[in-house]
C-alpha positions in Angstrom: 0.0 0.0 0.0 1.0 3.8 -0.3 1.5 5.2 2.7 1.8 8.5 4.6 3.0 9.1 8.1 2.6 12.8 9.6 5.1 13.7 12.1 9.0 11.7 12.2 9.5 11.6 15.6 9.9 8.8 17.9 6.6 7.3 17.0 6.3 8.3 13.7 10.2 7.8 12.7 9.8 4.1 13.9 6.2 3.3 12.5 7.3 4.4 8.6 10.4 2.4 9.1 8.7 -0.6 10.0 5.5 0.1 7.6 8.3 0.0 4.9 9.7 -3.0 6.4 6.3 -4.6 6.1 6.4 -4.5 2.3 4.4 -0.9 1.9 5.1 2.4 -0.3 5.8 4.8 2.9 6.9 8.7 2.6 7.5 10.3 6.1 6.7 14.1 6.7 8.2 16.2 9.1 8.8 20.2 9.8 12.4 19.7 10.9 14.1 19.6 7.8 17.9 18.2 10.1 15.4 15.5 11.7 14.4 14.8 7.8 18.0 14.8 6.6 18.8 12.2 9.0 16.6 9.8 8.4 17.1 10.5 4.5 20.8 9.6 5.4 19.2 6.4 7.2 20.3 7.7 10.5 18.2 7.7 13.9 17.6 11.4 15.4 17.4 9.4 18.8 18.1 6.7 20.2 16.3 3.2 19.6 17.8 -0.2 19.5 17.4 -1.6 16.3 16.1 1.8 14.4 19.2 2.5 12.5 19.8 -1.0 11.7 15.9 -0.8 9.9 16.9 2.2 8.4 19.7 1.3 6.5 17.7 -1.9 5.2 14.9 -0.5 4.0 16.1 2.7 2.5 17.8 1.4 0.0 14.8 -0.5 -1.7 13.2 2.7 -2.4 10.1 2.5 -0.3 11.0 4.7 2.3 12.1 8.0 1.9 11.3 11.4 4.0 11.0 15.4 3.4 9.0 18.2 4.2 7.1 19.1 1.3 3.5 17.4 2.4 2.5 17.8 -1.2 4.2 14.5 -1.4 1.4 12.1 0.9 -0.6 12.8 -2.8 -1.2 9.3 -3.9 -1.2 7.4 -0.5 -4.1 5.8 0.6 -3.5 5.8 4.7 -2.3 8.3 6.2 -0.9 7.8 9.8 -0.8 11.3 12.6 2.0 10.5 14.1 3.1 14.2 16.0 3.6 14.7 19.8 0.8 15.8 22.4 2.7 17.3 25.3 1.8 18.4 28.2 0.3 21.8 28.0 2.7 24.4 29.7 1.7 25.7 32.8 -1.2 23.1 32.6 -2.4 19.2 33.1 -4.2 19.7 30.1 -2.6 18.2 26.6 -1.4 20.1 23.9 -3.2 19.1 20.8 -1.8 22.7 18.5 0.7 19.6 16.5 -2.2 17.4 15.8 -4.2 19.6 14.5 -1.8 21.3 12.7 -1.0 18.3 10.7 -4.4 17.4 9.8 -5.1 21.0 8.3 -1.9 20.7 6.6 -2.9 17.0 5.4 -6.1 17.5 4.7 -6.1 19.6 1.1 -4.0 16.7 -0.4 -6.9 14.0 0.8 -8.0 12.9 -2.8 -10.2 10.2 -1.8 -12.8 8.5 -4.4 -16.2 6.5 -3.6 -14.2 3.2 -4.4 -10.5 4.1 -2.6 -11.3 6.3 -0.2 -8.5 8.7 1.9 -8.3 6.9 5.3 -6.3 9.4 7.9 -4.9 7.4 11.1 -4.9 9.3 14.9 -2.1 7.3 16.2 -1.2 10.2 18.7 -2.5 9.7 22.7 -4.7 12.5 23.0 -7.6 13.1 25.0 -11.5 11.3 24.6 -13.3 13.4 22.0 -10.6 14.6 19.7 -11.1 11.6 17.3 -14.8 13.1 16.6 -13.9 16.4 16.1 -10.9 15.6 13.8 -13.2 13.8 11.6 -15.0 16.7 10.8 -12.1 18.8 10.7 -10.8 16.4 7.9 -14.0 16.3 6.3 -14.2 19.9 5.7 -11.0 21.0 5.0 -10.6 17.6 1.9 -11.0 19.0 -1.4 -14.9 19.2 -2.8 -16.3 15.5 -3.6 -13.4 13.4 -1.9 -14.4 10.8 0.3 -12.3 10.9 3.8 -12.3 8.7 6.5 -10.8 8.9 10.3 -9.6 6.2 12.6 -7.9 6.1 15.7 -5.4 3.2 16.2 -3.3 4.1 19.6 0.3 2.8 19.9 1.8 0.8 22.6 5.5 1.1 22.4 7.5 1.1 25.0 11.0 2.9 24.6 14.0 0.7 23.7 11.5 -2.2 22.3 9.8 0.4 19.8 10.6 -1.7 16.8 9.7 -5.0 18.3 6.6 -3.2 19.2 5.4 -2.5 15.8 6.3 -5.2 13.9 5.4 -7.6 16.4 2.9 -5.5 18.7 0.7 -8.0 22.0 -2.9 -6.0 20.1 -3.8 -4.2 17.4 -7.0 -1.7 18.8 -9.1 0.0 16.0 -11.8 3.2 16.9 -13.7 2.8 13.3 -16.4 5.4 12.8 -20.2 4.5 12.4 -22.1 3.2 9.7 -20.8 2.3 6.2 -17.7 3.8 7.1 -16.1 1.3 9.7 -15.9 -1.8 8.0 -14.4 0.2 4.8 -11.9 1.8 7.3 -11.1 -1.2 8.8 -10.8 -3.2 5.5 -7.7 -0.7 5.1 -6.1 -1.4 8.3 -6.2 -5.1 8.1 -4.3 -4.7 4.7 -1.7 -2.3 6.7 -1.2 -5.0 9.0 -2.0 -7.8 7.1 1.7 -9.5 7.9 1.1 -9.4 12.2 -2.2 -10.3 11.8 -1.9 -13.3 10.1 0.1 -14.3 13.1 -2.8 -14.4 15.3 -2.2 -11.1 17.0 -5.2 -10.1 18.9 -7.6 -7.4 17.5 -10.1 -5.2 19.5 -12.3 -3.0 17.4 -14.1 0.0 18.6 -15.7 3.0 18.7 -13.5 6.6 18.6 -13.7 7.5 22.6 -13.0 3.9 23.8 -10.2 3.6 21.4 -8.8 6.8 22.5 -9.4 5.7 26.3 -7.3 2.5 25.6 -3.8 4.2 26.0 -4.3 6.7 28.6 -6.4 4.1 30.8 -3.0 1.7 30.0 -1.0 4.2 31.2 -3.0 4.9 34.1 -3.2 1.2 35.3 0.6 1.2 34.8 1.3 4.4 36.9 -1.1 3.2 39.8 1.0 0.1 39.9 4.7 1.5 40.0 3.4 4.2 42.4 1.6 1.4 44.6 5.2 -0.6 45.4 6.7 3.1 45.5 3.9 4.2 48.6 4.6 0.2 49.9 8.6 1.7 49.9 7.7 4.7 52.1 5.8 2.1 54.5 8.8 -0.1 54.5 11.4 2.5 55.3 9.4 3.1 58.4 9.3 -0.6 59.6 12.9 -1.3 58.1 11.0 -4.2 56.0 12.1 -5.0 52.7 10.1 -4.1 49.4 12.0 -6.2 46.8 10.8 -9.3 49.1 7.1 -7.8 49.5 7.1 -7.1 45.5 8.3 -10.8 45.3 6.0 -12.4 47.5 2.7 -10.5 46.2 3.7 -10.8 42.5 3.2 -14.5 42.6 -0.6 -13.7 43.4 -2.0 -14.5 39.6 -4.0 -11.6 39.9 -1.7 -8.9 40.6 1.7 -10.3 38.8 5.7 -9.4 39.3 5.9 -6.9 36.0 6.7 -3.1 37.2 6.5 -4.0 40.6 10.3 -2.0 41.1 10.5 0.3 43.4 12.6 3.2 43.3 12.9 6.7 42.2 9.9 6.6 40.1 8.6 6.9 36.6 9.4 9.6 34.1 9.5 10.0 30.0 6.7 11.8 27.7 4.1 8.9 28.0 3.0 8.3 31.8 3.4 11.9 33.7 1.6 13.7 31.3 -0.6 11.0 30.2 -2.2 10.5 33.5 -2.5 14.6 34.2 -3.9 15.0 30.7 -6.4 12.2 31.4 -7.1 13.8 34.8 -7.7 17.1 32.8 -10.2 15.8 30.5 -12.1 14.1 33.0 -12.9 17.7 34.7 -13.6 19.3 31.7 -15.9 15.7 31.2 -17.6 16.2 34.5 -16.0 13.4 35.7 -12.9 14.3 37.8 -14.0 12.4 41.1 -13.5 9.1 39.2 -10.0 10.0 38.6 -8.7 11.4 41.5 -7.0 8.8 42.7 -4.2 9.3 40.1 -3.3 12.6 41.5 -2.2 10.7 44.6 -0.4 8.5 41.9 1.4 11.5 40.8 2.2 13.1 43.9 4.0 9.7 45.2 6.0 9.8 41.9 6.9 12.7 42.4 7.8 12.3 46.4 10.3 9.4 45.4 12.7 12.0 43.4 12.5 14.4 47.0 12.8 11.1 48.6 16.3 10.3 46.8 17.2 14.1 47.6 16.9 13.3 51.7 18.8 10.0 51.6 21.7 11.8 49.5 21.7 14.7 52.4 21.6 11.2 55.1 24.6 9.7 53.4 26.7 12.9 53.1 25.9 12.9 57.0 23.6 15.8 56.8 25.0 18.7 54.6 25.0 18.5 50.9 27.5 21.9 50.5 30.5 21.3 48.8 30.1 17.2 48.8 30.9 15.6 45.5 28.1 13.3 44.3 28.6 11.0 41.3 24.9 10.4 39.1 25.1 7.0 36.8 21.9 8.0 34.4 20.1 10.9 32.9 17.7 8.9 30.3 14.5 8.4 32.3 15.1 4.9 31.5 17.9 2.5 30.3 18.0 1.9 26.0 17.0 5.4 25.8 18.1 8.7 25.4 14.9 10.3 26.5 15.3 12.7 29.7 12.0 14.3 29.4 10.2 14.4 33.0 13.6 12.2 34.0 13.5 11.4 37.8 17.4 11.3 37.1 17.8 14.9 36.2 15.9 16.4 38.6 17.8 14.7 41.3 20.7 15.6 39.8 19.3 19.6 39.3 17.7 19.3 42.6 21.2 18.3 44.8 23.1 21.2 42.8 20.6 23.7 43.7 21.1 22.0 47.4 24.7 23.3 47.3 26.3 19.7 46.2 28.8 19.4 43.4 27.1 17.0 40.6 28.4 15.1 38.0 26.3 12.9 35.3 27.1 10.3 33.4 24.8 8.3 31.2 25.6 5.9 27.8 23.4 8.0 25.7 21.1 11.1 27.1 24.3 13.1 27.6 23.9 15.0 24.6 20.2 16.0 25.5 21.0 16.4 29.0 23.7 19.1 28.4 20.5 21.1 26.2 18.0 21.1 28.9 20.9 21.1 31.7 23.8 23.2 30.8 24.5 24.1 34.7 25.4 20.3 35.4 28.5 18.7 35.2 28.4 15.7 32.7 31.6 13.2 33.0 33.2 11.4 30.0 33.1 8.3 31.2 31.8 6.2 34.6 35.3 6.7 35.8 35.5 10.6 35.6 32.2 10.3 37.1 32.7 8.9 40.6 36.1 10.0 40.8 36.6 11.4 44.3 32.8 11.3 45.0 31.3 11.4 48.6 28.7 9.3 47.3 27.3 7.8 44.0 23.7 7.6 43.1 22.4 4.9 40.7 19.3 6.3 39.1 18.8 4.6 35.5 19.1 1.2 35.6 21.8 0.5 32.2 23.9 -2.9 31.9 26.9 -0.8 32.0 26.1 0.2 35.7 24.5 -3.1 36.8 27.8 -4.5 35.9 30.4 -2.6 38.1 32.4 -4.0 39.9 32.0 -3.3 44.0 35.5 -3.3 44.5 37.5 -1.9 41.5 34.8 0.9 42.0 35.4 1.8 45.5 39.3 2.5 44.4 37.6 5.3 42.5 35.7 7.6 44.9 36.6 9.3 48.2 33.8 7.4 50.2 32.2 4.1 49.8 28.7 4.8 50.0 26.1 4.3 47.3 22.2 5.0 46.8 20.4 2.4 44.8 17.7 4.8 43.3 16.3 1.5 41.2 16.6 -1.3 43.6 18.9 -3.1 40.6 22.6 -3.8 42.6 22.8 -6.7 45.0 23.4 -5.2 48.1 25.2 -7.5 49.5 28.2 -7.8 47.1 28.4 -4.2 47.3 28.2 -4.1 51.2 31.1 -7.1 51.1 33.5 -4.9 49.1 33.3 -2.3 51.9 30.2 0.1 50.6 27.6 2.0 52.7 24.7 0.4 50.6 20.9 2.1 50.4 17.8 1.9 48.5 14.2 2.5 48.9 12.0 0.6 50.8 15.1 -1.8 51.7 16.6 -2.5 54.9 19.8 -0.5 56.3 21.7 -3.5 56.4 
């Protein structure tokens, strides 16, 4: 099929790739004409195992290829919205100005006819109600006579599996429109994914406000649960109990299961924080925000782990954060990533400076990102010339690199032996055996 995907970022950069991989015609769009020139040059504008190796597959057969000039979607069928939502600034609200400024842009070149109609994709998380007025947005602004549809098909990728994600995704969820429409629109989007269907993977079709509840209710479900172990950590530190061994024991309960049961400094990235405040948003503006206020709790214990990790660096530096050296392993709000937005990581990190510490980063692959959004930190070359000297090192993103030090060659590197395990990912008691002052949350002193 000829396809168009609107926006090149991290979801849309991945989904052409791997719509091109799948055997179909796909031109990417995007305003950033160094993001386009990257990708033209089958190179990754971020980091995502297995996205450059795609690339430089599937670019040379000839059915990928990018630019800025939307007048080039003309002749593609499907046409997937790929662009960002953030959160809205000063707001919980969503920012929707990118989605709907690719659909007017889209829309003129929609040359849909009574037998091939112009299906347009929402593949973009944005709040219940959008999907419904984008149709008629799309509807009005496609040239005179051509037919137009609108689906929504959310995405599920999780950062550092992104490709696996797509080509190989656990469901495939369609919000079809009423009447004659849906089954046309859905005819279309079983041909798109024709190749991961015929695998068995599971399909749920919908209606437009269910499908776009799907992700934002997945993210939800996934926040409560992180946040859950994280408010079972506070309880813990006051008992001295242990939460890796609580997580353990409930996770073999069928019904509640092991997965994201970590705690630690918290979640992060551009998907969960303001996922959950945007939903929490909506439902206000829905009439509805006493079913969702729960999650603000959810938020607020997120965001009490980060001040959490603050108070135990000030309790290891024996009360008085001025002028102590402290050594940050991570800046990516997660490991195979280079994302740092909403990174628990980084605001530690900005969080001790401002507290008078001296604070030096390292991470495998944010550093280039973190040095944009924080020049005023200190960023080492190397794990080396970051704990070198330091009165204590933190552990905040949980990378092989860092899982694999070893306790004792690392203590010949810093002034004090005393580490905070902000992801409850070191075995403590190797590090305690070579001589370290071992913490983490929710674990027992010793």
């Amino acid at each position: 099929m000829r396809i168009s995907v609107i926006g090149c970022g991290y979801l849309g950069a991945v989904h052409a790739a791997c719509m091109a991989e799948l055997g179909h015609d796909v031109v990417g769009i995007d305003v950033d004409e160094a993001k386009v020139a990257l990708l033209s040059d089958s190179k990754a504008p971020f980091f995502e195992p297995g996205l450059p190796e795609l690339l430089e597959k599937v670019m040379p057969t000839g059915r990928l290829r990018f630019t800025t000039d939307m007048s080039e979607v003309a002749g593609a069928q499907v046409h997937f919205v790929c662009v960002g939502t953030p959160q809205r600034k000063g707001e919980y609200a969503a920012d929707l100005r990118y989605v709907d400024s690719a659909v007017d842009a889209l829309a003129p070149y929609l040359e849909g006819t009574a037998e091939a109609p112009a299906l347009v994709v929402g593949k973009s998380t944005v709040p219940v109600g959008t999907a419904a007025r984008l149709a008629e947005r799309v509807a009005e602004l496609a040239p005179a006579g051509s037919r137009t549809i609108l689906a929504w098909n959310p995405e599920f990728l999780r950062e550092g599996f992104a490709v696996k994600d797509t080509l190989t995704p656990d469901r495939f969820v369609y919000g079809l429109p009423a009447g004659e429409d849906g089954p046309v629109a859905k005819a279309l989007l079983d041909e798109v994914y024709a190749t991961p269907l015929s695998t068995g993977t599971p399909l749920v079709t919908t209606d437009y406000p269910t499908a776009e509840l799907v992700k934002v209710a997945a993210n939800s479900f996934l926040a409560t649960k992180i946040s859950f172990i994280n408010a079972m950590a506070e309880v813990c530190e006051k008992v001295d109990a242990d939460v890796v061994a609580l997580a353990d024991a409930i996770g073999h309960d069928a019904r509640i299961g092991r997965r994201f049961l970590n705690a630690g400094v918290g979640f992060g990235g551009g998907c969960l924080p303001k996922d959950i405040r945007a939903f929490m948003a909506r439902a206000g503006e829905l009439g509805a925000d006493q079913a969702l206020t729960f999650l603000r709790e959810v938020d607020d214990i997120n965001m009490r782990r980060r001040a959490r990790m603050v108070e135990m660096t000030r309790e290891a530096c024996e009360g008085s954060l001025l002028g102590r050296r402290v050594a940050v392993l991570g800046a990516a709000f997660k490991p195979n990533s280079d994302d740092i937005r909403d990174s628990p990581a980084l605001s530690v990190s900005a969080q001790l400076r401002l507290q008078g510490a001296h604070v030096t980063v390292y991470d495998p692959e944010a550093m280039d990102n973190a040095r944009k959004i924080w020049p005023e930190l200190r960023f080492g070359t190397d794990v080396a010339d970051t704990i070198e000297g330091a009165d204590v090192v933190l552990m905040l993103t949980e990378w092989d690199e860092f899982l694999a030090l070893d306790p004792e060659q690392t203590g010949k590197q810093v002034r004090q032996r005393r580490i905070l395990d902000g992801r409850n990912a070191l075995d403590p008691a190797a590090w305690r055996a070579a001589g370290w002052t071992y913490r983490a949350m929710g674990r027992p002193r010793a």
